[in-house]
C-alpha positions as CSV (number, residue, x, y, z in Angstrom):
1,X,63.9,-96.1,126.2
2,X,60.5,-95.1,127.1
3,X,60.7,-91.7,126.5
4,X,62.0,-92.5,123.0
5,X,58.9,-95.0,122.3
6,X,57.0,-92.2,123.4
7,X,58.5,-89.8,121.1
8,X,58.5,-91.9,118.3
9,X,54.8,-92.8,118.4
10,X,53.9,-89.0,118.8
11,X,56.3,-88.5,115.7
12,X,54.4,-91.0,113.6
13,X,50.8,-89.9,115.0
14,X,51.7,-85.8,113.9
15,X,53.0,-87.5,110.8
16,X,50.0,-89.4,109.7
17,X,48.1,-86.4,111.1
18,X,49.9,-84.0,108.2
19,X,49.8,-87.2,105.8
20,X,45.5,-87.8,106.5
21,X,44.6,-84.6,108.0
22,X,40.9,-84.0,106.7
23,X,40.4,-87.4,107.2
24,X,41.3,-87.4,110.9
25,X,39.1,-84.5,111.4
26,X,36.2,-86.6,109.8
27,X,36.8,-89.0,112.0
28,X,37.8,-86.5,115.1
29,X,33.9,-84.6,114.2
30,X,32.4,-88.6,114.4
31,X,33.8,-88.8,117.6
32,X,32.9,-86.0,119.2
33,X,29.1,-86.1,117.5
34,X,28.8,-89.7,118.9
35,X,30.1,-88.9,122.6
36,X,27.8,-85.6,122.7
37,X,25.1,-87.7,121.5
38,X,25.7,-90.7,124.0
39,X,26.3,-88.0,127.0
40,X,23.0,-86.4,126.6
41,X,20.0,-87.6,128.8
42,X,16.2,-87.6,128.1
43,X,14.2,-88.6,125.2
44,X,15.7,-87.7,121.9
45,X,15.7,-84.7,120.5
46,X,16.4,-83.3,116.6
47,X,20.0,-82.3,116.7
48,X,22.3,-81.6,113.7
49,X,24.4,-84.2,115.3
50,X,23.3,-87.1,113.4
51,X,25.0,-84.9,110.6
52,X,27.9,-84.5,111.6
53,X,28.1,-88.5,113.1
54,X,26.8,-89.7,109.6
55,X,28.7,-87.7,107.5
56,X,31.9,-87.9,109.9
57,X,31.6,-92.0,109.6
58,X,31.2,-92.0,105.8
59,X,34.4,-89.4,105.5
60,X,37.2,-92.0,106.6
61,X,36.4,-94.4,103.5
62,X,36.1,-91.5,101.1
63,X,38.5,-89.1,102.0
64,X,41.1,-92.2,102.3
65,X,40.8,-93.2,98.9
66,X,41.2,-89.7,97.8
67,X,43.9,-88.7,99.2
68,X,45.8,-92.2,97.9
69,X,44.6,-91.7,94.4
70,X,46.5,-88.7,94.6
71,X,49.6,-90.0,96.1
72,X,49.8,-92.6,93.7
73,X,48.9,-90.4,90.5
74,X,51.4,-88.0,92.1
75,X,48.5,-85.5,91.5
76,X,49.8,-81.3,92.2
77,X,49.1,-80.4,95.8
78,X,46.2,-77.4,94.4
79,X,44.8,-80.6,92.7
80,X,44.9,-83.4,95.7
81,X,43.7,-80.7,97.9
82,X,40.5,-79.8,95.4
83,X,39.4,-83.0,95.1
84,X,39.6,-83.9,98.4
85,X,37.7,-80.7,99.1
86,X,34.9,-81.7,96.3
87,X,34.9,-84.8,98.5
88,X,33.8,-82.8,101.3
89,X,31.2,-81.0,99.8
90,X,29.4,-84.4,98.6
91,X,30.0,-85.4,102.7
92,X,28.2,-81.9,103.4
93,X,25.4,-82.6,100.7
94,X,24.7,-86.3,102.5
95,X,24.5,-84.9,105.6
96,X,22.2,-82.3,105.0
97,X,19.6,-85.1,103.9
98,X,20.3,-87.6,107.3
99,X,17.3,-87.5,109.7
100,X,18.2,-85.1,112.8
101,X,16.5,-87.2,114.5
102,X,17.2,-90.7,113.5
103,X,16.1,-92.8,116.2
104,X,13.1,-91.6,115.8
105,X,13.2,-91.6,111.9
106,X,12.8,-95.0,109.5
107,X,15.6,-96.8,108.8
108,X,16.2,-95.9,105.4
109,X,19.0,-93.4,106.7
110,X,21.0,-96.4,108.1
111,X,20.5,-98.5,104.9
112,X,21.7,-95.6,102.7
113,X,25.0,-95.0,105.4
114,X,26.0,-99.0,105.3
115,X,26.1,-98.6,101.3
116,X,27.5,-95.5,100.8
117,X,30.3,-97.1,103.1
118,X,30.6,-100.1,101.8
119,X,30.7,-98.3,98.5
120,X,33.5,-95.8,99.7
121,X,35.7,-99.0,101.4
122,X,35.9,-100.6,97.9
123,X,36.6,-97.6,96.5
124,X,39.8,-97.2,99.1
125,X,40.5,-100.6,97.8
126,X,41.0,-100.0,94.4
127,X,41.0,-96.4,93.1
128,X,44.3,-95.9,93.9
129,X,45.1,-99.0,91.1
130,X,42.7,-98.4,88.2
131,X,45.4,-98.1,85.9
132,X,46.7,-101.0,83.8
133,X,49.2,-103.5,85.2
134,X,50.3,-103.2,88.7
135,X,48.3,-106.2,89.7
136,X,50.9,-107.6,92.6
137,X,51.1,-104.1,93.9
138,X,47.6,-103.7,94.2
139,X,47.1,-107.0,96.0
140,X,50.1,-106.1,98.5
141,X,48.4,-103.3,98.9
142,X,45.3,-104.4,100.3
143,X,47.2,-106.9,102.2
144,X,48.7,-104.4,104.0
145,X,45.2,-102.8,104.4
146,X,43.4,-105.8,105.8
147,X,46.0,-106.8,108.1
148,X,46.5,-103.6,109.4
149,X,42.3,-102.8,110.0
150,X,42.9,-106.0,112.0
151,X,45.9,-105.1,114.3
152,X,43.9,-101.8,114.9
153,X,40.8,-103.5,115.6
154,X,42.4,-105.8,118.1
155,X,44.5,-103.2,119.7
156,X,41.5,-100.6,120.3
157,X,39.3,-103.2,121.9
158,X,42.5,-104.2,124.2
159,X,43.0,-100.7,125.2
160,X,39.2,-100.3,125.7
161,X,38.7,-103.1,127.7
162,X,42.2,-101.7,130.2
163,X,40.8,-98.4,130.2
164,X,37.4,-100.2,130.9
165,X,38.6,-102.0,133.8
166,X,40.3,-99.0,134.9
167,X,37.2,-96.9,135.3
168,X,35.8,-100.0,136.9
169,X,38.6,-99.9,139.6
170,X,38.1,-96.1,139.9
171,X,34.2,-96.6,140.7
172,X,34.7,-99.4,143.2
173,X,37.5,-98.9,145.0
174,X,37.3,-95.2,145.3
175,X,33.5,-94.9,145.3
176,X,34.0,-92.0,141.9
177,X,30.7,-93.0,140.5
178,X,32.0,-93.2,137.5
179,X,28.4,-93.0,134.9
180,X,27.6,-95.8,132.8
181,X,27.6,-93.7,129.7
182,X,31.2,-93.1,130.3
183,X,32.1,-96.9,129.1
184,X,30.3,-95.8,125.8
185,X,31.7,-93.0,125.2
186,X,35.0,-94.8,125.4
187,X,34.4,-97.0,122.9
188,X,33.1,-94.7,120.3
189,X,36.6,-92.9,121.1
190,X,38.3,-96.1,120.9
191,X,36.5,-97.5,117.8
192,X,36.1,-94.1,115.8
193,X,39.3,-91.9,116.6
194,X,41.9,-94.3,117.6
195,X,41.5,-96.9,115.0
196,X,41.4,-94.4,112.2
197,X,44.5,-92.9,113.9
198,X,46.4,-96.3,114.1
199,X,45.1,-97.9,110.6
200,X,46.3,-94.5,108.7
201,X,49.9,-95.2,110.6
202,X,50.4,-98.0,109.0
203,X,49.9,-97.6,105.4
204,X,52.7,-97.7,103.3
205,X,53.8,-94.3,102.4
206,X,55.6,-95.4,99.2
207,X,52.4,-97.1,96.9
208,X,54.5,-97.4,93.7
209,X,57.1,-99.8,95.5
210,X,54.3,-102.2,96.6
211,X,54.6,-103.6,92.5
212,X,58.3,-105.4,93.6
213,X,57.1,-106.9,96.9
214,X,56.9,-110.2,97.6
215,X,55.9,-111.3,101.3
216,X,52.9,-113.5,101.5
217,X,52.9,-114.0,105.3
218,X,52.8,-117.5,106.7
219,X,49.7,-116.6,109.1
220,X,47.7,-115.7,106.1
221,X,48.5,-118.9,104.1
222,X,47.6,-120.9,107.1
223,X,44.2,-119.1,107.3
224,X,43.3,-119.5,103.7
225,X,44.1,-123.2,103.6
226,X,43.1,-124.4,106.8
227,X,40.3,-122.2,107.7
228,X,38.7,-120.1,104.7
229,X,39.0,-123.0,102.2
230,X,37.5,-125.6,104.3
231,X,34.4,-123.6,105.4
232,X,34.0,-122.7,101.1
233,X,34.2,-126.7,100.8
234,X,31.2,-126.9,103.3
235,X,29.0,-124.5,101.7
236,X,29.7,-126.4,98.8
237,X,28.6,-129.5,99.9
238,X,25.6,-128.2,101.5
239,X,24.3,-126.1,98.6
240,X,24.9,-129.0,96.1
241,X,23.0,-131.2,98.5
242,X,20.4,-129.1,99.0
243,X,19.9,-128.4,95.0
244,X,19.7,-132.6,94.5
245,X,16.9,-132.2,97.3
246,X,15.3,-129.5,95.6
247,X,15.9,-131.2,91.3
248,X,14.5,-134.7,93.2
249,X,11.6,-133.2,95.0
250,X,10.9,-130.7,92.0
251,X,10.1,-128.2,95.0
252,X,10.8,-124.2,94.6
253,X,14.3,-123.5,96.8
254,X,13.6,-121.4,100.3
255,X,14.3,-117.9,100.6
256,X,16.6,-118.6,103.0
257,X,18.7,-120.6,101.0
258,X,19.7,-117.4,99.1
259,X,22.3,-116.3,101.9
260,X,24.1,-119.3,101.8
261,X,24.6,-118.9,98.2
262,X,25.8,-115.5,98.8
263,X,27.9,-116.5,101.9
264,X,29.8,-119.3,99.9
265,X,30.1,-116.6,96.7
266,X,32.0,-114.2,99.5
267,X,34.2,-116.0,100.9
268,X,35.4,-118.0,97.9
269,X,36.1,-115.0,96.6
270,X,38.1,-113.7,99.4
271,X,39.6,-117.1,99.7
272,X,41.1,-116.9,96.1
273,X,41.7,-113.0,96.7
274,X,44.4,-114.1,99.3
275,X,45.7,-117.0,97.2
276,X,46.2,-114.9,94.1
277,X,50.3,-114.7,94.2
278,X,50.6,-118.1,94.8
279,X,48.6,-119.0,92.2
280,X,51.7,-118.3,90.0
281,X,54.2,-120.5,92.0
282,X,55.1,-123.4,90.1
283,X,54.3,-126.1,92.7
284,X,51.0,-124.2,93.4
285,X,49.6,-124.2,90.2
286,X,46.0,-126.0,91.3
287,X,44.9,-122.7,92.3
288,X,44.8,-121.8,88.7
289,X,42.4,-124.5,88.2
290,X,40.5,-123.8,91.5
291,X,39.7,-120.5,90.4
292,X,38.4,-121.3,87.5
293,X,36.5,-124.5,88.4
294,X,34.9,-122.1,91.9
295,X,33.5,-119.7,88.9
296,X,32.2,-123.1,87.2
297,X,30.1,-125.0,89.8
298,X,28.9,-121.3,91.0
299,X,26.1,-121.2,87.8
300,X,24.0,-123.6,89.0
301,X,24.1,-121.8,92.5
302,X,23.4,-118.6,91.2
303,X,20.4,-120.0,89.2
304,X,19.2,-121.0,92.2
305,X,19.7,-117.5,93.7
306,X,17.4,-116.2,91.4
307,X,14.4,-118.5,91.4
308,X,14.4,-118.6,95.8
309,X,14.5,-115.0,95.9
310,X,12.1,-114.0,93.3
311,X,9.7,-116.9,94.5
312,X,9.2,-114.1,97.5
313,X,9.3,-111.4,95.3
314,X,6.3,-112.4,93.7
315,X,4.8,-113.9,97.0
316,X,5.1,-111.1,99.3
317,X,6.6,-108.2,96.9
318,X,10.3,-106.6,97.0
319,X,12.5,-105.7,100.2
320,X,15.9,-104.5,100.4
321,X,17.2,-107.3,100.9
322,X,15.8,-109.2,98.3
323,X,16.6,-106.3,95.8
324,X,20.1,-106.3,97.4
325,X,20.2,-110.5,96.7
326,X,19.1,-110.0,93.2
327,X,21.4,-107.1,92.2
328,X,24.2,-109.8,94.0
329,X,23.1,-112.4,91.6
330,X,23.6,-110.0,88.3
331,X,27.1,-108.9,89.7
332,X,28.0,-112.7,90.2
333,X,27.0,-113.6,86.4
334,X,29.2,-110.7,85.2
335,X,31.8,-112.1,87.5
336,X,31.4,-115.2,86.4
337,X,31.6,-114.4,83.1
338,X,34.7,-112.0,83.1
339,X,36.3,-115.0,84.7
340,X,35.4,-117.9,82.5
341,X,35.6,-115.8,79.0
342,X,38.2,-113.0,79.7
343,X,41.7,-114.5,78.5
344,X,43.7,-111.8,81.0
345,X,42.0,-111.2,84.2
346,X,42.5,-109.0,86.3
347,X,41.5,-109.1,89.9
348,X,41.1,-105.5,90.3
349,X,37.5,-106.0,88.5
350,X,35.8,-107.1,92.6
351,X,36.4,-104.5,94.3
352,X,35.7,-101.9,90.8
353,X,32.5,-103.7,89.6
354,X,31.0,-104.0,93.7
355,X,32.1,-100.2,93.8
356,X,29.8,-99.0,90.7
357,X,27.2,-101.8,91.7
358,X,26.7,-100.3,94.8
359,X,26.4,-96.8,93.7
360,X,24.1,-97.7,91.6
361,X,21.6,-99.6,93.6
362,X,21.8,-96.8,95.9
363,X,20.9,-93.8,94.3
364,X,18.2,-92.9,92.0
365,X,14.5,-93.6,91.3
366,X,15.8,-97.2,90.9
367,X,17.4,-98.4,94.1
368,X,17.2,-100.8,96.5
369,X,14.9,-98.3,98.5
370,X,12.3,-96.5,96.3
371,X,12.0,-99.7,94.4
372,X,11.2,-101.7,98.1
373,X,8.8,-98.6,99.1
374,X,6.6,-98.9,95.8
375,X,6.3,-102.8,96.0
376,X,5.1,-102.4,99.5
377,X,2.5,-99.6,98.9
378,X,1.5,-101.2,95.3
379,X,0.9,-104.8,97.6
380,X,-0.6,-103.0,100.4
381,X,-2.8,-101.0,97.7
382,X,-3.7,-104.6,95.9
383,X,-4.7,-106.0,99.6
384,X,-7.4,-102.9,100.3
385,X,-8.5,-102.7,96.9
386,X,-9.4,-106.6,97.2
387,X,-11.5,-106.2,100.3
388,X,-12.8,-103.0,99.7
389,X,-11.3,-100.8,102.3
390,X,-9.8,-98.3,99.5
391,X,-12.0,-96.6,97.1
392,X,-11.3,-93.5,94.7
393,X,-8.1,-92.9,96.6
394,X,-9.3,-93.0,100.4
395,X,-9.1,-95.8,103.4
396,X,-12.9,-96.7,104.2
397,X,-13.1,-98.8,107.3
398,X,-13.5,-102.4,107.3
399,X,-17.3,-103.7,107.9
400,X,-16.7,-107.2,108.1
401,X,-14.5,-110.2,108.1
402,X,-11.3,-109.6,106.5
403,X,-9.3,-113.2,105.3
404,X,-6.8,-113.9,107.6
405,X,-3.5,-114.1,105.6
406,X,-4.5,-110.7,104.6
407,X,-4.9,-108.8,107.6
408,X,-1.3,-110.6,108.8
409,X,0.0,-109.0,105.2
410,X,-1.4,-105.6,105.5
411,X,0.3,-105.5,109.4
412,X,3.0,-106.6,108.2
413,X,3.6,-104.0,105.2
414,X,2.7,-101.6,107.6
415,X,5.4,-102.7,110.2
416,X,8.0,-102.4,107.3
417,X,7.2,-98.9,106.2
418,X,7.0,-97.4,109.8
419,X,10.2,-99.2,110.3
420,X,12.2,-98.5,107.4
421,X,10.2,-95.8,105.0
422,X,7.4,-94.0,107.0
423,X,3.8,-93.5,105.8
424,X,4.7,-90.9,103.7
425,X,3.8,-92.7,100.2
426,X,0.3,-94.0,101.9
427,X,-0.8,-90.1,103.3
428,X,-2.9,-89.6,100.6
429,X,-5.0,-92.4,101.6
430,X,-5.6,-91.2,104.7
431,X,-7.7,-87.8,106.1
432,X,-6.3,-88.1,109.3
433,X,-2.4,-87.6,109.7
434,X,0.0,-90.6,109.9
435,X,2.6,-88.4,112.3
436,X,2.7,-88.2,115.3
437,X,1.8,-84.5,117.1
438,X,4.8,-82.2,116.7
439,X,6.4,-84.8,115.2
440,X,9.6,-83.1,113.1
441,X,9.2,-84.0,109.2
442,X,10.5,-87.0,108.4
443,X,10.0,-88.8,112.1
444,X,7.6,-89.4,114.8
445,X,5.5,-91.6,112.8
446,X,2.3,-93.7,114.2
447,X,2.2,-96.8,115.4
448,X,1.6,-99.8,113.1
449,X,-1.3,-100.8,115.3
450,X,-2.9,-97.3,115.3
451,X,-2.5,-97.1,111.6
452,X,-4.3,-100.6,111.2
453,X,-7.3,-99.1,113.4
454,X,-7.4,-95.9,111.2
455,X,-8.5,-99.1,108.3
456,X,-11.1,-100.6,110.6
457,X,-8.7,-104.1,111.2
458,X,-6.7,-105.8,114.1
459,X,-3.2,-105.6,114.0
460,X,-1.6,-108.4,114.4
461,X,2.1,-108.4,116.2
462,X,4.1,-111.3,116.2
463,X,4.4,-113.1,119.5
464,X,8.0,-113.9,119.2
465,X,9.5,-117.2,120.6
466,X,13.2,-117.8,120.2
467,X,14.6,-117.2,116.8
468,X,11.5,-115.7,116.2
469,X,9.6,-119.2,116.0
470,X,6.3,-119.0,117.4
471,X,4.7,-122.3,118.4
472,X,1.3,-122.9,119.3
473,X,0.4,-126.1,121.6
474,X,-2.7,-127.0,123.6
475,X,-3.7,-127.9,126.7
476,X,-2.7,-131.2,127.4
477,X,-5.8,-132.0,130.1
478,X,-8.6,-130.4,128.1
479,X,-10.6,-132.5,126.6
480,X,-12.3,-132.9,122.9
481,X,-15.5,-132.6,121.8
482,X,-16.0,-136.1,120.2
483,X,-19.8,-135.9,120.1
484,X,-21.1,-137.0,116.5
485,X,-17.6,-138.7,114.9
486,X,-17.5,-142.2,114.5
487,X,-13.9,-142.5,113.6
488,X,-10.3,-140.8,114.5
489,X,-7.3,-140.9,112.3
490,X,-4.3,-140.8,114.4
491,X,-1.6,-137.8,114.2
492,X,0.4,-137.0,111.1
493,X,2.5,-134.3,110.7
494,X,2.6,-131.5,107.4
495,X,5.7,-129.7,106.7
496,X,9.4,-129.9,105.3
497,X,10.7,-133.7,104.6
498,X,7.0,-134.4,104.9
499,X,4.7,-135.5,101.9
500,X,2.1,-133.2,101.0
501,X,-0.2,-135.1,99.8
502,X,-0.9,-138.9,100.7
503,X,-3.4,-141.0,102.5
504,X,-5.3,-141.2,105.8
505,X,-7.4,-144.1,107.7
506,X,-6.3,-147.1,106.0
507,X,-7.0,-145.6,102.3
508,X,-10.5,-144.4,103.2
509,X,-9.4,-140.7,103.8
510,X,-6.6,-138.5,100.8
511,X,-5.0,-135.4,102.1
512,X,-3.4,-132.4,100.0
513,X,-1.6,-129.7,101.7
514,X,-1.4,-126.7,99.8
515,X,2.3,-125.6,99.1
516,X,2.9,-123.3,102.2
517,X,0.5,-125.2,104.1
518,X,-2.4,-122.3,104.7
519,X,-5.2,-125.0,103.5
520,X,-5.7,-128.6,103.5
521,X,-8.2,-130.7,101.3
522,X,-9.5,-134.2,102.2
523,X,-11.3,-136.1,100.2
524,X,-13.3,-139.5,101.1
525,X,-13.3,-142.2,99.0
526,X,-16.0,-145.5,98.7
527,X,-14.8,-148.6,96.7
528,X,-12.7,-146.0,94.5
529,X,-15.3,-143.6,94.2
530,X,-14.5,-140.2,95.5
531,X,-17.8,-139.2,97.2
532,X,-17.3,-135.9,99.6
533,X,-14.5,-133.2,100.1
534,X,-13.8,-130.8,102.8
535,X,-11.0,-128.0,102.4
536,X,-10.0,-126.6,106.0
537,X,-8.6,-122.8,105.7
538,X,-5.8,-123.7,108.3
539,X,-4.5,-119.9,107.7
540,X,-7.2,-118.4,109.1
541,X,-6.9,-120.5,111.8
542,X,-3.5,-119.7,113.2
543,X,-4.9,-116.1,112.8
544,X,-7.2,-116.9,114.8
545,X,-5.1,-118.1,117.5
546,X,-2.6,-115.5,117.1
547,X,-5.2,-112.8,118.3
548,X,-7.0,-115.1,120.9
549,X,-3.5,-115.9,123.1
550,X,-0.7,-113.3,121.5
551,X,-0.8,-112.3,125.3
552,X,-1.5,-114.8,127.4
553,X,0.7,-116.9,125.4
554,X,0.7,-120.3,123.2
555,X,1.9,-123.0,125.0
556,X,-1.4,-123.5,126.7
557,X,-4.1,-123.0,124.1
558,X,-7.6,-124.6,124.9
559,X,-7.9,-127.3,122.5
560,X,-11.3,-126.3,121.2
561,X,-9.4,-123.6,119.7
562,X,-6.8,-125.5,118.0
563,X,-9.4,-127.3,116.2
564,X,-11.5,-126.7,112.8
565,X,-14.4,-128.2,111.9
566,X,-15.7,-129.0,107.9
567,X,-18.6,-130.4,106.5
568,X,-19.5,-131.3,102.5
569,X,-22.2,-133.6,101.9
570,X,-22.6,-136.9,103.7
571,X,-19.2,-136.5,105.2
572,X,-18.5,-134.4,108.2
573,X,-14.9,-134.0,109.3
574,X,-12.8,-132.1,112.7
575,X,-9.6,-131.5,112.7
576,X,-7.7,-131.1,115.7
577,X,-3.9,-128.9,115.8
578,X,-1.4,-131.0,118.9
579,X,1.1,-128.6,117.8
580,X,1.9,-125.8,115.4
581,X,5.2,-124.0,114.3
582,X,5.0,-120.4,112.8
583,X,7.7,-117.7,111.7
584,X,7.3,-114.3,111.9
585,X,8.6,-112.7,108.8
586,X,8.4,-108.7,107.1
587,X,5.6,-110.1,105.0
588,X,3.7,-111.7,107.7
589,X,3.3,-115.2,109.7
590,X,4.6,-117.9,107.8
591,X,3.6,-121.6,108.4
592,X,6.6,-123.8,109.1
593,X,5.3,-127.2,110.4
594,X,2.0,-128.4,112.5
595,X,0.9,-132.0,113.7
596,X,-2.7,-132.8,113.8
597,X,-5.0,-135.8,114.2
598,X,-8.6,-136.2,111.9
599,X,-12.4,-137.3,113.8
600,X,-14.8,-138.2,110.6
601,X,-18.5,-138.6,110.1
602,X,-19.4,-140.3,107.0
603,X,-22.7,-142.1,107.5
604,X,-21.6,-145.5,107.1
């Protein structure tokens, strides 16, 4: 019996090797590139590798959906073979233009790879079916596909973590020395090779009887109704909640608010995806109406979409993934309204419409990454111009005091392009180079910090806490400088849930925080007569404290330095920080929340 489980499974892996042979050897030439890659020792080195791993990777997706197109189009042999060789020739093209040294390289060459696959697994989704009709065979067919990528998945990490275990034994018991990049390797040869091998084994080999099928496993009904359904009803209640906050307040939505939207958009979608044939069972027809009511109350979201992300658009400029977001909310309107207004719908539209999207925001002068490099370098040309560190083309040093939130902006734009672009675009502006020495082209670029000496200004890194809060406190047993206040105002905090504007000192004293609290204005009042003001720059502040203690650490700051003093007039004011939360985003630090207690000197 063994012998014939043995010889069945090498039957059905030559089979799907004759079936899927160029893609097996895209995934084979992964495999091998990634194990090479992981066995070699050393800094890295430029190596053609990263080609062949790239373009090996983006191969499965691609050559899978063309060689099912031409299964199901019953398409000659001369002609499935010549497309799927003009398929290779676009792999070869794409991996002619990936880094050969890409851990030295920006990150651009990743982006590209995750949307190029992305756009290549939703074309395996639907190009086979972009005919008319034939919608119950294309969703059994991509049942079949996404229980199958599972079993694979689950199966390879079993088998990895036995063979794991095994080369543990080996190494302990029998003193082997098995290397530790030997586990690594394994995986790439379990995740790469082996699941290709055992997903492609399981596709049906028959497409055109797919249309008469009926199964709907009772698994996958019990995780649509009782797990993905509830979590879409908790987004739901959330986001709603959180836009009553926002229409009662009259307060611009945060950024981050934007990946919940898209989070609940997702998996509703999948959610209704997997409910689609029951949809037209008698007893099950509320999933009609769910469908279209999920289309419905996802307007109002969407809007909402739009006005948090391009609130940091205009704040801090474009990024991927706020060009990403934004090309998500124009596919989700055309979702929505191919949904609401088309009388037949047809649910092959997802996967066609995210399939062209995607391509489209991913090549030309237009994508998600020119577009992000010229925001940066047009902000980060802005910010020199306005302090006068670039004239007629060229970076003169600084020769005084820079404002703070600009100097954390300028560090921070560099950060992003030596991280994901390179200072290619900015060269110009520079007579020194940006590379590093024997730096291959395209890699090896400067550090941030170096860069930001080149302009005459002191980078500033983010000290990074958990989650990447930062959070300045002071010490508890210094002491104040009291000398010359007459009167203390006790501690109030400024932030989320917390009034920006009010009162202070039994009515004496009026407060206005600016909107993303980098400045604060108080104003003192005398039998309702506004009589002095004082406006504290708290942004320059926290800069401040950033480069005094980034390494000796904030939890211990002397409390002189948490402490700003302002003066207009008769009235003299000190305002001391007991605590002070910070983020650490691309564009720079952002305030979250501080608490802080008032000393005043008014004459009286």
């Amino acid at each position: 019996m063994k012998l014939a489980s043995l010889r069945n499974a090498v039957h059905d892996a030559l089979q799907t090797l004759s079936r899927f042979p160029l893609v097996l050897v895209s995934a084979a030439t992964a495999t091998v590139a990634g194990i090479i890659l992981l066995d070699r020792e050393g800094p890295p080195q430029p190596t053609i590798l990263w080609s062949f791993l790239y373009g090996g990777i983006l191969g499965i997706p691609l050559l899978i959906a063309l060689r099912l197109t031409g299964e199901k189009r019953r398409w000659r042999p001369i002609l499935s073979w010549g497309i799927q060789c003009a398929g290779v020739v676009l792999l070869v093209i794409y991996a002619s233009t990936v880094p050969r040294n890409v851990p030295e390289a920006p990150a651009s060459a990743v982006v590209c790879l995750l949307l190029f696959a992305l756009a290549a697994h939703m074309l395996v989704a639907v190009a086979p079916w972009t005919g008319k009709g034939e919608i119950n065979g294309f969703w059994q067919y991509n049942k079949n596909l996404f229980l199958r990528i599972l079993v694979a998945l689950l199966f390879a990490h079993v088998l990895f973590g036995g063979l794991a275990f095994a080369l543990a034994a080996l190494d302990n018991l029998f003193g082997m020395q098995i290397p530790g990049n030997r586990y690594e390797e394994l995986w790439v040869l379990m995740s790469i090779l082996f699941t290709t091998w055992f997903f492609l084994a399981g596709i049906p080999r028959n497409l055109d009887e797919l249309e008469g099928a009926r199964e709907y496993p009772k698994g996958l009904r019990i995780f649509t109704y009782y797990i993905l359904l509830p979590i879409v009803f908790v987004y739901l209640a959330i986001l709603y909640a959180y836009l009553a906050k926002i229409l009662i307040s009259w307060d611009w939505p945060q950024g981050w608010v934007s990946k919940l939207i898209l989070g609940f958009a997702g998996t509703g979608m999948f959610s209704l995806l997997l409910l689609h044939p029951l949809g037209h069972q008698t007893e099950n027809i509320w999933i009609r109406s769910l469908i279209r009511w999920f289309y419905v109350v996802l307007i109002p979201l969407v809007v909402m979409l739009f006005f948090a992300v391009w609130r940091r658009v205009t704040e801090y400029g474009m990024t991927e993934g706020r060009y990403l977001a934004l090309a998500l909310g124009v596919w989700l309107v055309l979702t929505i309204l191919y949904f609401l207004l088309r009388p037949a719908k047809d649910i092959k539209f997802i996967p066609a419409s995210l399939c062209v999207g995607i391509l489209i925001v991913s090549l030309g002068p237009w994508g998600a990454l020119p577009v992000s490099e010229r925001s940066k370098v047009v902000r980060l040309q802005s910010l020199l111009k306005k302090n006068a560190l670039l004239q007629d083309g060229k970076v003169h040093k600084s020769s005084g005091n820079v404002y703070g939130r600009d100097t954390w902006e300028v560090s921070a734009i560099l950060s992003y392009l030596h991280d994901m672009h390179g200072y290619d675009a900015i060269q110009p502006w520079f007579d020194q180079p940006l590379r590093k020495e024997a730096a291959a082209p395209g890699v090896g670029y400067k550090d941030p910090s170096d860069v930001c000496s080149l302009i005459g200004l002191e980078f500033i890194r983010a000290r990074q806490i958990s989650g990447g809060e930062m959070v300045f406190r002071p010490n508890y047993e210094g002491q104040c400088d009291i000398t010359g206040y007459n009167k203390m105002v006790h501690s109030h905090r400024f932030g989320p849930g917390f009034p920006l504007s009010g009162r202070l000192g039994g009515g004496r004293y009026t407060y206005r925080a600016s909107q993303n609290l980098d400045s604060m204005t108080v104003v003192f009042w005398k039998e309702g007569t506004a009589l002095d003001s004082v406006t504290i720059d708290v942004d320059s502040t926290v800069a401040g404290l950033f480069r005094a203690h980034e390494d000796a650490g904030s939890e211990n700051v002397p409390l002189d330095d948490m402490s700003i003093s302002g003066a207009s007039g008769a009235m003299r004011m000190k305002m001391f920080f007991w605590e002070i939360h910070a983020e650490q985003k691309d564009e720079g630090l952002r305030l979250l929340w501080y608490d802080a207690f008032f000393l005043f000197a008014t004459g009286d």
